[in-house]
C-alpha positions as CSV (number, residue, x, y, z in Angstrom):
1,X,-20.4,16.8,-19.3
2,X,-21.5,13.6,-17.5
3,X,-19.3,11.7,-20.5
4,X,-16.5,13.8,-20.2
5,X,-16.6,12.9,-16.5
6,X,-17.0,9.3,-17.5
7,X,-14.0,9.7,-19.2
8,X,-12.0,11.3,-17.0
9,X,-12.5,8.4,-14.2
10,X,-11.8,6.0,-17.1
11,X,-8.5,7.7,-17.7
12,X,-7.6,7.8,-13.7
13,X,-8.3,3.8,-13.4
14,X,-5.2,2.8,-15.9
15,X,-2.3,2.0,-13.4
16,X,0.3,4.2,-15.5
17,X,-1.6,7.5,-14.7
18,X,-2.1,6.7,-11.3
19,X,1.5,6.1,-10.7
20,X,1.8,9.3,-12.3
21,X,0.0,11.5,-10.2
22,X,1.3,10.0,-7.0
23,X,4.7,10.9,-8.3
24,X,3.5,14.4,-9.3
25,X,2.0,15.3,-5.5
26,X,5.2,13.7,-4.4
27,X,7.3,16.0,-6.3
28,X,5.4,19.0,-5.2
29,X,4.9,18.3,-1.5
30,X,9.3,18.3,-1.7
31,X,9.3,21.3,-3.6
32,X,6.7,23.0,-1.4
33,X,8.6,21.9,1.7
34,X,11.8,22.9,0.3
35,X,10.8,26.2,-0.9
36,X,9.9,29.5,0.8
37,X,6.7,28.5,1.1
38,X,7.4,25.9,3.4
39,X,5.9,27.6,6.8
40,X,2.4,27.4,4.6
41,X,2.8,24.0,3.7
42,X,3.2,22.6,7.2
43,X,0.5,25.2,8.7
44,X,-1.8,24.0,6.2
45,X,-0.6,20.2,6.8
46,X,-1.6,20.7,10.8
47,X,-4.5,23.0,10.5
48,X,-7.4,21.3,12.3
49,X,-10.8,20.6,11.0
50,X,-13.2,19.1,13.7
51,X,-11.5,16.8,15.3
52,X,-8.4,15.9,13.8
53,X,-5.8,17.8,11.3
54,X,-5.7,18.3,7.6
55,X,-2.6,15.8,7.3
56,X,-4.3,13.1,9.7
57,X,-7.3,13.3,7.5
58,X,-5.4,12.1,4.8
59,X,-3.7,9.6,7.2
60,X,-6.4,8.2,8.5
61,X,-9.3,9.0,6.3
62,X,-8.4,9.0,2.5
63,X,-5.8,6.1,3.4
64,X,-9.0,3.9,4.4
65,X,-10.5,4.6,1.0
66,X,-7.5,3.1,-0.8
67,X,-7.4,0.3,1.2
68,X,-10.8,-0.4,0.2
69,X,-10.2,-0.7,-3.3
70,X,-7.3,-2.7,-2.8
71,X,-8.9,-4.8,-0.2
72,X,-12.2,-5.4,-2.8
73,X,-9.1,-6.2,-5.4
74,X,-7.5,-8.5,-3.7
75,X,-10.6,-10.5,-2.7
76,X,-12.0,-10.8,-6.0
77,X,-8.6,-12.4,-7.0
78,X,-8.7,-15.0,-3.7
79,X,-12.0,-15.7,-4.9
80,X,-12.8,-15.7,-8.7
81,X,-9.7,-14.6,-10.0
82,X,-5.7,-16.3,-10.5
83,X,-5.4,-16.7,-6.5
84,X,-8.9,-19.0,-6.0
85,X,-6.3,-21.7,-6.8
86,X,-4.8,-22.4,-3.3
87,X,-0.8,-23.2,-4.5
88,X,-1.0,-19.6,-6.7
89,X,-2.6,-17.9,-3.8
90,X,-0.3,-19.6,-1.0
91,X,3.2,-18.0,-3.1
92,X,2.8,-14.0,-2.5
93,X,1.5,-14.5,0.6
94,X,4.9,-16.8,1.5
95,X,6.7,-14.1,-0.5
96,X,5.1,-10.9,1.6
97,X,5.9,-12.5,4.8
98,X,9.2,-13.2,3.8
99,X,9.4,-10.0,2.4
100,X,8.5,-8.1,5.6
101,X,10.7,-10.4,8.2
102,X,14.2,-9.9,6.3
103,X,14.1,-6.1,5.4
104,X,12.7,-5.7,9.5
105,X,15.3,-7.6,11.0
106,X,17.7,-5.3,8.5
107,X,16.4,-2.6,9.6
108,X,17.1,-3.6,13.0
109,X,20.4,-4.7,13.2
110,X,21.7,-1.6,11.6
111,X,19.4,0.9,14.0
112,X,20.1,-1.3,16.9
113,X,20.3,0.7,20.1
114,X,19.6,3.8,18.5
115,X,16.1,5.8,20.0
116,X,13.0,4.5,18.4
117,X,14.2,1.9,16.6
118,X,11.5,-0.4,18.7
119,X,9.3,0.8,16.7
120,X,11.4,2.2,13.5
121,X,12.2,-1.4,12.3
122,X,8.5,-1.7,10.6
123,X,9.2,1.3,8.7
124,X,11.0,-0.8,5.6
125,X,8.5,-3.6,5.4
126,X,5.5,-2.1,3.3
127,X,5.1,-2.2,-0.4
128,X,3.2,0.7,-1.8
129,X,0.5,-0.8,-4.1
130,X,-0.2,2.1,-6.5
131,X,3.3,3.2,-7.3
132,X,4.6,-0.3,-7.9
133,X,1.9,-1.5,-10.1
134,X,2.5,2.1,-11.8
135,X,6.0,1.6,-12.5
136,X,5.1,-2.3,-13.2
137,X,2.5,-1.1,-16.2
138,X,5.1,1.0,-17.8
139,X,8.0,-1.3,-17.7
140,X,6.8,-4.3,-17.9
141,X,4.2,-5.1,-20.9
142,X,5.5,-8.2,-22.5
143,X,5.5,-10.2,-19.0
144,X,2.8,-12.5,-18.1
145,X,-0.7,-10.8,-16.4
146,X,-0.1,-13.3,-13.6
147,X,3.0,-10.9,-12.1
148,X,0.5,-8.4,-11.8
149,X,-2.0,-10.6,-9.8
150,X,1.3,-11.2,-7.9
151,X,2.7,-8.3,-7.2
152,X,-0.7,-6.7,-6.0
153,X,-1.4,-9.7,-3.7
154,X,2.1,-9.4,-2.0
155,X,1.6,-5.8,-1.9
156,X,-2.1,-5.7,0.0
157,X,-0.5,-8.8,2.0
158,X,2.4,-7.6,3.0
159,X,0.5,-3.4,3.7
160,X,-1.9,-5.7,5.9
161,X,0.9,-7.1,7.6
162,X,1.7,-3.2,8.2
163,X,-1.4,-2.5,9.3
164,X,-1.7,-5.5,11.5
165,X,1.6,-4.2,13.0
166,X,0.5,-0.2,12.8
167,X,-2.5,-1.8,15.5
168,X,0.1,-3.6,17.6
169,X,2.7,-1.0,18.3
170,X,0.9,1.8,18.1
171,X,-2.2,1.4,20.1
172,X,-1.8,3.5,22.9
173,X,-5.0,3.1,24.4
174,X,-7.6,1.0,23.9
175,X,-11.3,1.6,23.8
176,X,-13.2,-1.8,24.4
177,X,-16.6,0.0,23.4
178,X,-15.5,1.7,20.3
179,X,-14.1,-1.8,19.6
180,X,-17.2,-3.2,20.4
181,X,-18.9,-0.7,18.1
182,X,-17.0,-2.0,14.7
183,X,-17.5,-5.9,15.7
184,X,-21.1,-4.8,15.4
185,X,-21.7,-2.4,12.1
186,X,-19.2,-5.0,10.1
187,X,-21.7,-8.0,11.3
188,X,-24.4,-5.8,9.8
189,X,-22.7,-4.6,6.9
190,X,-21.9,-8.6,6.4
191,X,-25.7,-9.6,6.8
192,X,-27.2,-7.1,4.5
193,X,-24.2,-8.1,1.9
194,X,-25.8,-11.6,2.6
195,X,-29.2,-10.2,2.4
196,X,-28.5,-8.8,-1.3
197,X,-29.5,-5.5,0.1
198,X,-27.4,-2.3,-2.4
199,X,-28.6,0.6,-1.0
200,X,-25.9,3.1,-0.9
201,X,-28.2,4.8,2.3
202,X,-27.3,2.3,4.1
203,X,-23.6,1.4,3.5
204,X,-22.5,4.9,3.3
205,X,-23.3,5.8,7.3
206,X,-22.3,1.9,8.4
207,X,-18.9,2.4,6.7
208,X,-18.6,6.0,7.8
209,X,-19.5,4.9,11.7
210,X,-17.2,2.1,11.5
211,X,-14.4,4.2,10.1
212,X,-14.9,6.5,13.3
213,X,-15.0,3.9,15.6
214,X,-12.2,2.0,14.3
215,X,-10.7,5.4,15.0
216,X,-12.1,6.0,18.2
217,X,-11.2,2.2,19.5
218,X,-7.3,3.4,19.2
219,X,-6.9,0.8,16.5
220,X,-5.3,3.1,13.3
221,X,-8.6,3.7,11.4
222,X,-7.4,2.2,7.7
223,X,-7.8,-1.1,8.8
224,X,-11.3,-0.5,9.0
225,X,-11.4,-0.3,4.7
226,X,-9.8,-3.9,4.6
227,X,-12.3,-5.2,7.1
228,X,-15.1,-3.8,4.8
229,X,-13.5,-4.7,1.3
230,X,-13.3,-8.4,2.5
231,X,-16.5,-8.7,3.8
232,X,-17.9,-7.7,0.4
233,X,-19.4,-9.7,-1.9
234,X,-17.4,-10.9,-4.7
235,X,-19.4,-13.5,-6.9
236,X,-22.0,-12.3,-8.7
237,X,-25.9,-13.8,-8.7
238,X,-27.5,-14.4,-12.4
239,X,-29.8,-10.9,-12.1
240,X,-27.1,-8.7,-11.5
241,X,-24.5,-7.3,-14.6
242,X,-21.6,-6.9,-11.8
243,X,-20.9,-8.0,-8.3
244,X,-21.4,-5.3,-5.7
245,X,-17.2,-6.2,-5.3
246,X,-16.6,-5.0,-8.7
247,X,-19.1,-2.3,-8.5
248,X,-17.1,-0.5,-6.2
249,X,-14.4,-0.9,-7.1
250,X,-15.0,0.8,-10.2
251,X,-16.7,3.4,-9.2
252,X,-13.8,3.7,-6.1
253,X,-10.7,3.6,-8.1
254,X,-10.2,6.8,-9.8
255,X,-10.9,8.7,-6.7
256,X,-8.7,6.6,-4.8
257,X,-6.3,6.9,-7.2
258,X,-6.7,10.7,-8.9
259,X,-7.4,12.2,-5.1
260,X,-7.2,9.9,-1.8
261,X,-3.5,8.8,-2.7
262,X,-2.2,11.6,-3.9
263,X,-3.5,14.0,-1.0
264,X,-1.7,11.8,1.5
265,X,1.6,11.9,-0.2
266,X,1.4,15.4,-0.6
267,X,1.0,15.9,3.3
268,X,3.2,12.9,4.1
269,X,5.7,13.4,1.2
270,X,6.9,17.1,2.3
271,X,10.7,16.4,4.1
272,X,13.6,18.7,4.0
273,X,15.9,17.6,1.4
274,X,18.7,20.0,2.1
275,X,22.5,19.4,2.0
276,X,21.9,19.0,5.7
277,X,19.2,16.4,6.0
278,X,21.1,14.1,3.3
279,X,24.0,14.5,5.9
280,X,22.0,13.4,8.4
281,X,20.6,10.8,6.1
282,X,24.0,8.9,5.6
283,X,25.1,9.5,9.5
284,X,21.7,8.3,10.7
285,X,21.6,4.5,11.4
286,X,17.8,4.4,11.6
287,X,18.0,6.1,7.7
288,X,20.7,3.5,6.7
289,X,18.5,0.8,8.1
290,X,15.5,2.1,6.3
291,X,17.5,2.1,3.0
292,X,19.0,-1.0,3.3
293,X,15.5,-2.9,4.5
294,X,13.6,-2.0,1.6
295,X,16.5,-2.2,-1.4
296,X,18.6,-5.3,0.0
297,X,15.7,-6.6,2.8
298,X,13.0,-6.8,0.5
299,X,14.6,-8.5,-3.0
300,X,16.0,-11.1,-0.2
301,X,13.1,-12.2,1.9
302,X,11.0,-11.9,-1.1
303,X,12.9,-14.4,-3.4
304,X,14.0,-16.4,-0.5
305,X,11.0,-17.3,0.4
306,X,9.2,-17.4,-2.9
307,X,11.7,-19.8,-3.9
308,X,11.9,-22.2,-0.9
309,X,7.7,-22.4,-1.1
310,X,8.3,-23.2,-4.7
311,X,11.0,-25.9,-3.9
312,X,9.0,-27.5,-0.5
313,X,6.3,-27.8,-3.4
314,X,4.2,-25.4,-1.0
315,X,3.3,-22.9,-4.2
316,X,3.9,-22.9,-8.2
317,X,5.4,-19.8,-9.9
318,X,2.9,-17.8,-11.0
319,X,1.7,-18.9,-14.7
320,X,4.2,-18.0,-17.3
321,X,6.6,-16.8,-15.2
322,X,10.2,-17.9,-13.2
323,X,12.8,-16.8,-10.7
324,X,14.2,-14.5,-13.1
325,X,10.7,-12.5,-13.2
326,X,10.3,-12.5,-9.7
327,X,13.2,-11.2,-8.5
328,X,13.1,-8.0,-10.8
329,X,8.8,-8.0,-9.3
330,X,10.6,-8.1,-6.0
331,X,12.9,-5.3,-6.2
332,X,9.6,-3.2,-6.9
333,X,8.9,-4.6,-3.1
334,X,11.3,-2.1,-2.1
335,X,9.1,0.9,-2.9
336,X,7.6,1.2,0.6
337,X,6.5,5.4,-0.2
338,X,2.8,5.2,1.1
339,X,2.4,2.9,4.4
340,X,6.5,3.6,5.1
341,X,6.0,6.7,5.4
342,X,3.2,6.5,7.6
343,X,4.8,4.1,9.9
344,X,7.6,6.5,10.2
345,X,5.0,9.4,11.3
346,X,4.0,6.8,13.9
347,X,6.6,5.3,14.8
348,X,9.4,8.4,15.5
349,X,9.0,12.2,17.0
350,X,11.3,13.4,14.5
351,X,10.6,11.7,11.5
352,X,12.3,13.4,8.8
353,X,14.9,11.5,7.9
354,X,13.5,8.5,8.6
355,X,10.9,9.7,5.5
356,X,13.7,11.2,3.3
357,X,15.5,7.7,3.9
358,X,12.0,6.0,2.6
359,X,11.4,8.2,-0.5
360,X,15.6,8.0,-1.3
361,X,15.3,4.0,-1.0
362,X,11.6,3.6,-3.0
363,X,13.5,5.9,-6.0
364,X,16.4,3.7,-6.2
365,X,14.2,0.7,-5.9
366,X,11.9,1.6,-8.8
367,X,14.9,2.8,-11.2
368,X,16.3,-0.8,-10.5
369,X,12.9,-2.3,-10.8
370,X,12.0,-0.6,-14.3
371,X,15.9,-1.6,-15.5
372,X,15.1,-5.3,-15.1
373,X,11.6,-5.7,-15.6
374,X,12.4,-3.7,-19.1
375,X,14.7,-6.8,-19.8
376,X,12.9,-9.4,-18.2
377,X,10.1,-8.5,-21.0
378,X,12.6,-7.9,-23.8
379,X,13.3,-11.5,-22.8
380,X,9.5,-12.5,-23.1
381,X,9.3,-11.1,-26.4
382,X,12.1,-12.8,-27.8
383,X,10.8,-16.4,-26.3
384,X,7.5,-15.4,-27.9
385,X,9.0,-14.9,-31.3
């Protein structure tokens, strides 16, 4: 049993079936929503258990779990991996910021003066991390591994970004104590990382309380899993056969991917999709905004700035690769899906549109995506040859 199991999380870790099974609990949270089932869907989605409901859970809890992973991820790389040198390192994070400012000041010149839209305009700039590097893994096997490294750093930059913006503009109330609280359990958690200390019955309640006070403070509780993931410790000493980074990671992965992920998109995912809410979608300017952020917004500020680090002599490309390769990696920048549609939760009263424009735009941004990247290593092959 216990290899079967083994086997299983082996098969959950591979990027492909990830992507996979977010699409899956995408599909049937639409379907669900859609269907005459829909008044179980949503009472199920807002039942409360303890404090908060079953679709905040996954909003706020799970969430944190995948940010952990992809926190612990993209530390390794900034430390050990293709980003510890500083010129590769310096390029996605050019290309995430430029990749958030374009497809947010989109989003806002075509929602201008409509309600919400002082919030709304973050909704475009996300990338969702496991969906891309799904659709990446099966388009895209004759490009260099260094687009990977780059499109997952510019994804976890650009979701921090989010994040960092999710704590901005939606912090209604802060609580100085609670705040107080997670400045203290992460200087622990740091010291007994510096301490070599493992035991898991000690980090498990420190990054449980931090979660809740991270919650409690007002600040939105995933941030909390970044904050953790980059305070772990990535290099490994000579006794040890992995880093306690590594470790969890791999032991975090195929939950976060086989159950944290997709049990947010399937409370997050379910919109109506009727004739009536694609009307709506095409009249709203807040939709159009969306749409146009993420498709247009994101390829632009991406490349744009990728290119004009690369020309200032700022960054390199990343090894192997060229402007041709990033700009079909950047039109995977438009599948927002994941943080997008949280920020939309946030961010309106009446979100569905604004969350049928996100999973609309992410579609047509990964059908583009998987078009050129097919090409683009079709074109590796042949220079290979």
């Amino acid at each position: 049993m216990s290899s079967k199991i083994a086997d299983f999380a082996r098969y959950l870790r591979t990027e492909t079936v990830g992507g996979t099974v977010l699409l899956g609990a995408t599909a049937v949270a639409l379907l669900w929503a859609n269907s005459p089932l829909a008044s179980a869907y949503f009472g199920l989605r807002d039942l409360h258990l303890g404090p908060l409901s079953v679709g905040d859970w996954a909003k706020d809890g799970l969430l944190a779990i995948f940010f952990f992973v992809a926190g612990l991820e993209l530390k390794r790389e900034l430390v050990v991996g293709e980003l510890s040198n500083f010129k590769a390192a310096v390029l996605p994070i050019i290309a995430a910021i430029g990749g958030m400012v374009v497809p947010a000041l989109i989003a806002l010149g075509v929602g201008w003066g409509q309600p919400g839209i002082e919030k709304a305009w973050a909704i475009p700039v996300a990338t969702d991390i496991a969906f891309a590097l799904g659709v990446l893994a099966l388009t895209a096997s004759g490009l260099p591994s260094s687009l990977r490294v780059f499109l997952l750093s510019l994804a976890v930059v650009d979701d921090l970004g989010a994040i960092i913006v999710i704590a901005i503009l939606f912090t209604a109330k802060f609580n100085l104590l609670a705040a107080g609280a997670v400045v203290l359990l992460l200087a622990l958690y740091w010291f007994l990382q510096h301490k070599r200390i493992t035991s898991p019955w000690l980090y498990v309640p420190i990054a449980l309380a931090t979660w809740w006070f991270m919650h409690e403070s007002g600040v939105h509780a995933t941030i909390a899993g970044v904050a953790l993931a980059l305070l772990t410790r990535v290099r490994r000493d000579p006794y040890e056969a992995q880093a306690p980074a590594v470790r969890l990671e791999h032991r975090l992965q195929p939950f976060s991917a086989g159950v944290a992920v997709p049990v947010f998109a399937l409370f997050a995912a379910g919109v109506p999709v009727g004739v009536e809410a694609f009307g709506k979608l095409f009249s709203d300017k807040i939709a159009l905004g969306v749409m146009a952020g993420l498709i247009i917004g994101k390829v632009i500020g991406i490349v744009g700035a990728s290119a004009l680090a690369v020309w200032f002599k700022a960054a390199v490309w990343p090894s192997g690769a060229g402007p041709r390769d990033i700009v079909a990696v950047a039109t995977l920048g438009g599948v927002g899906f994941t943080v997008s549609l949280l920020i939309a939760d946030l961010s309106l009263q009446t979100p569905e549109t604004a969350k049928a424009a996100v999973l609309l735009a992410s579609m047509i941004a990964s059908l583009l995506a998987a078009v050129l990247l097919i090409r683009r290593s079709r074109a590796h092959g042949t220079m290979s040859e």
